[in-house]
C-alpha positions in Angstrom: -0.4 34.9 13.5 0.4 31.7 15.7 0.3 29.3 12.9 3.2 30.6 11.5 5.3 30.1 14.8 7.0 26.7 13.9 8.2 26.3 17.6 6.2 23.2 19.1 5.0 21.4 15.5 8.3 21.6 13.8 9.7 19.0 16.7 6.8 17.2 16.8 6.7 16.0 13.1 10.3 15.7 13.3 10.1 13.0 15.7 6.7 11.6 14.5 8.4 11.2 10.9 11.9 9.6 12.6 10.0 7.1 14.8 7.6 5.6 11.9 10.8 5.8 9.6 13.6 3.8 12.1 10.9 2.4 14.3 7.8 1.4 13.0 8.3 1.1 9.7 11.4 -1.7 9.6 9.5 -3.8 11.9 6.6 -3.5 9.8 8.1 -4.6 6.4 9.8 -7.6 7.9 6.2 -9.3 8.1 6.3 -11.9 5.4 3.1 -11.7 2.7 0.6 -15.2 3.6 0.6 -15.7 0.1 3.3 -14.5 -1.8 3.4 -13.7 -5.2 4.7 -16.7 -7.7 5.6 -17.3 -11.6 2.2 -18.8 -13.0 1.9 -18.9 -16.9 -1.5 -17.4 -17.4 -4.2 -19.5 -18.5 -6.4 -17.9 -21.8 -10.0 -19.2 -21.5 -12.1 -19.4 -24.4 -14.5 -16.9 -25.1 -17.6 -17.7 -26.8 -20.2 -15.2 -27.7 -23.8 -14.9 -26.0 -26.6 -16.2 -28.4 -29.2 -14.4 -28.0 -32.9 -16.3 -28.0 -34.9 -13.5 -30.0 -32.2 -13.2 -33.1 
């Protein structure tokens, strides 16, 4: 069975899995959020219940 032969597509997700972790991954987490998250005391809004016109 040739799928079992780990030869060629042991090295290649060796290498795929060390490039995104030291590569692409560092230079993608050093991208700052456009809106980052802040401390807001949330705000309760009133509910009122729905009058129905035929009750």
């Amino acid at each position: 069975m040739p799928q079992l032969n780990p030869n060629p597509w042991f090295y290649i997700m060796v290498t795929a899995w060390l490039t995104f972790s030291l590569i692409i991954q560092p230079k993608l987490l050093s991208f700052t959020t456009t809106n980052p998250p802040h401390n807001k005391t949330p705000t309760t809004t009133k509910i009122s219940p729905w009058t129905w016109p035929w009750t």
